[in-house]
N, C-alpha and C positions, 0 to 999 in steps of 0.2 A: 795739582800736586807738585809742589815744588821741594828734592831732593837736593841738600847741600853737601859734597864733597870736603869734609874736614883732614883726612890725612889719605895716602894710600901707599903702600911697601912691597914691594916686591917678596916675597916672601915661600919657600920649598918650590918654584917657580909658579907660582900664583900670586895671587894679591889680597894683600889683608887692604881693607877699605876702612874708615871710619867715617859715619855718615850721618847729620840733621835732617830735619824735617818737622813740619808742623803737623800733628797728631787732630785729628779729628775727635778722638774718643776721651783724651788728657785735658785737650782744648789749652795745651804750652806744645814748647819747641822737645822733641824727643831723641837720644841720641840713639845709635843701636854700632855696631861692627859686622862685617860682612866678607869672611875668606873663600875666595873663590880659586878654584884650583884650575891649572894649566888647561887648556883646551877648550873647543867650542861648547861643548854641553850638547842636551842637558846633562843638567846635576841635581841629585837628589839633594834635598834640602835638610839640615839638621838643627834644631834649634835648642839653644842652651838657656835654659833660665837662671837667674844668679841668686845668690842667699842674701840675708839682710848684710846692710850696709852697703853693699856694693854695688857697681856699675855695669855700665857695658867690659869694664878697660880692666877688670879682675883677673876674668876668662882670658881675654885678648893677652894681657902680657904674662899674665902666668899660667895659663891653662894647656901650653905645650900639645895643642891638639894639629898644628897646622901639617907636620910631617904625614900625620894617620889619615888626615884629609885630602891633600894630593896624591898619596898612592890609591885612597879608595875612589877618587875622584867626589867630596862629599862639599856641596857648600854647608859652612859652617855660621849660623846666623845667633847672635849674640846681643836683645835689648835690653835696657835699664831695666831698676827693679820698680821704679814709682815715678812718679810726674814730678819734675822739678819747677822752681821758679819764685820769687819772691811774694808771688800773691796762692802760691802752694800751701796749705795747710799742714803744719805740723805737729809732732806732741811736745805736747803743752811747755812737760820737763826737758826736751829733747833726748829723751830714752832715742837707742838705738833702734829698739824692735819694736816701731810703732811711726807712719809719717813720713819723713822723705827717708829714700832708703828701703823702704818696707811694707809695699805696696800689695802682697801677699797675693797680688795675681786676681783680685774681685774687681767686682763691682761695687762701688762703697752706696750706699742709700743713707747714710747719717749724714748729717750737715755736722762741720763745712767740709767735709772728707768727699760728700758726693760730687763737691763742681768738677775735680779734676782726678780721684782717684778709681778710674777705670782701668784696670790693667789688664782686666779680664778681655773686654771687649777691643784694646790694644793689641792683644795677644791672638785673640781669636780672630778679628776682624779687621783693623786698621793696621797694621804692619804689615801682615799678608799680602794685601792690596798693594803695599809698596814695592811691597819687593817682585812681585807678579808686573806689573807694572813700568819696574826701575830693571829688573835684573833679570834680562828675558831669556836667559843662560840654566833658568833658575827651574826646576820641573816641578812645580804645585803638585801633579798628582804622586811623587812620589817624597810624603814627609818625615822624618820622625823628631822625637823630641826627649829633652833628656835637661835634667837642672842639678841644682847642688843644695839641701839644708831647706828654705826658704821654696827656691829656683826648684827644689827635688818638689815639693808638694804641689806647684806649680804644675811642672812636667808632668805628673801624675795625675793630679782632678784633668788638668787642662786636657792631656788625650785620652783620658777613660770618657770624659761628655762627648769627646769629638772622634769617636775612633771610624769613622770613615776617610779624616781628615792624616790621623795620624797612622801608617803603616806598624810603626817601634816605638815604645816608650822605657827610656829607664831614667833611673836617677841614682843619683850620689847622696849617701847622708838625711833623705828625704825626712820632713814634716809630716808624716805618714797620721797623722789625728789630729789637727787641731781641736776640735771637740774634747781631747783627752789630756791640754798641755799648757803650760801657762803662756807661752809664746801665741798659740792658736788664739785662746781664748780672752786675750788683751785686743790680738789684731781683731779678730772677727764681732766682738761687740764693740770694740770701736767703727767699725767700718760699716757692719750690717746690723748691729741694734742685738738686744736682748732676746728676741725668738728664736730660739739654737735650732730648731728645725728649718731658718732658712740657711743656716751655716752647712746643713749636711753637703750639699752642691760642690761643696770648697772644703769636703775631708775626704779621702781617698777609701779611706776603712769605710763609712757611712754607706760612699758608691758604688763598692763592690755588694755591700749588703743590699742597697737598695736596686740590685742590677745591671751595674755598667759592668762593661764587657771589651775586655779589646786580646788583640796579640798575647804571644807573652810576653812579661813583663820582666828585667834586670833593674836586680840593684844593687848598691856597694855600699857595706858599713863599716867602716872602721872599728873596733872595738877598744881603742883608746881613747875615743871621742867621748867628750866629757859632757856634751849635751845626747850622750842616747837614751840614759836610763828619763831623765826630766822633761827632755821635748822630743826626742824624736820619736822614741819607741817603736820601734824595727819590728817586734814581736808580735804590734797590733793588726799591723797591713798582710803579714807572715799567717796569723790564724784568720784575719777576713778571706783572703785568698784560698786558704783551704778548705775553711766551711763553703765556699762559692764554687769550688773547683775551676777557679782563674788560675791559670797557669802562672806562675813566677819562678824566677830564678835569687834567691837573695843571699849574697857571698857576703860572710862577716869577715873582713880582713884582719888578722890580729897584728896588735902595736902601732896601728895607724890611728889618725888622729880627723878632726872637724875639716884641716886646713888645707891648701892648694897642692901642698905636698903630697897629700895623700888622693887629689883627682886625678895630678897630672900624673901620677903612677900610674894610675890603671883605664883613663881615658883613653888611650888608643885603641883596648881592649872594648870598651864601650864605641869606639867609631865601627871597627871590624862587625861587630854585632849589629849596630843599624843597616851597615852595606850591606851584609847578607841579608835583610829584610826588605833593603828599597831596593832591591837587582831591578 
């Protein structure tokens, strides 16, 4: 396992890292950022998934979490959204929501999307390992996880399959149905094919229906957000959770918007929430 050091900052007396590596599960080179707060550890681990288009370095320069991270003492872990690289397969028109960029967090089984777009098994399995590994400051049994849009659906399927794994889950903005939205259902039959019953795995609403179970759950909606009535739809994962009797918390913030504006408003309020759950 070879870990490449690309930048490192000092930063609220910690250090923001920015960090390479060759990926197992992408099978290219994968970037991710990693803040780690003053002192020995351990530290609970917090991982952010990102929305389409974006990178690690979204989060990183504007996602204003690193103050809320050194007073909770929380590492803050931050991967790409998809496998990059020139032998990467992309869409076709180079649409935004679909290909590099936009990796929606599966396992792809379509060719040519399956050589390298694993994000799922990145996520779950081969990052992990890195950072277990690389960052031995880092406390594996206490995780949580949390994304944006994209990153927010992410966050979600990823710790409702895993909730031994994950202690807290919330999300920002979340993709709460792909099954139900035209963003869902571009990625997910491009990536896993036309059987929508193997998409359920990778909708949030489908896995509460079909029994996933974890903590309870947060999340923040903007209500100026101009993708909630056509993709995100808040209201679906709001009545899955009710008829399941899964706990959620889901705050519609009025006059806010999709944008970093409106995470890094209320992201520290989202750090404080995972500390009390990984004490």
């Amino acid at each position: 396992m070879s870990l490449k050091t690309l930048s490192t900052v000092k930063s609220f007396g910690g250090m923001q890292g920015v960090y390479n590596h060759a990926s197992v599960s992408t099978k290219t080179e994968m970037t991710f950022s990693v803040f780690i707060p003053e002192g020995e550890g351990p530290f609970p681990v917090l991982w952010y998934l990102s929305g389409l288009t974006c990178t690690h370095a979204n989060v990183t320069e504007k996602g204003e979490y690193r103050r809320a991270c050194a007073e909770h003492g929380i590492i803050f872990i931050a991967p790409d959204t998809s496998p990059r690289g020139d032998d990467v397969a992309d869409d076709e028109g180079g649409a935004y929501d679909f290909g590099l960029g936009a990796g929606f967090y599966v396992n792809a089984t379509q060719a040519p999307f399956d050589t390298h777009y694993h994000m799922r098994d990145y996520i779950e399995k081969d990052l992990p390992e890195v950072i277990a590994a690389e960052f031995p400051m880092a406390d594996m049994h206490r995780q949580g996880i949390t994304g944006h849009s994209m990153g927010g659906h992410g966050a979600l399927t990823i710790g409702l399959r895993n909730p031994n794994r994950f202690k807290s889950i919330s999300a920002f903005s979340p993709i709460v149905s792909p099954l139900n939205c035209p963003w869902g259902d571009k990625a997910l039959s491009g990536y896993i094919g036309d059987d929508r019953a193997m998409w359920r795995e990778y909708d949030a609403c489908a896995l509460i229906e079909d029994g996933a179970r974890a903590g309870h759950i947060l999340v923040d909606q903007g209500l100026a957000d101009n993708f909630l009535e056509s993709q995100l739809k808040t209201h679906l994962f709001e009545q899955a959770c009710k008829s399941a009797r899964q706990a959620v918390t889901i705050r519609l913030q009025d006059g806010y918007d999709h944008s970093y504006y409106f995470i890094s408003t209320f992201i520290a309020e989202h750090i404080a929430w995972h500390a009390e759950r990984l004490k």
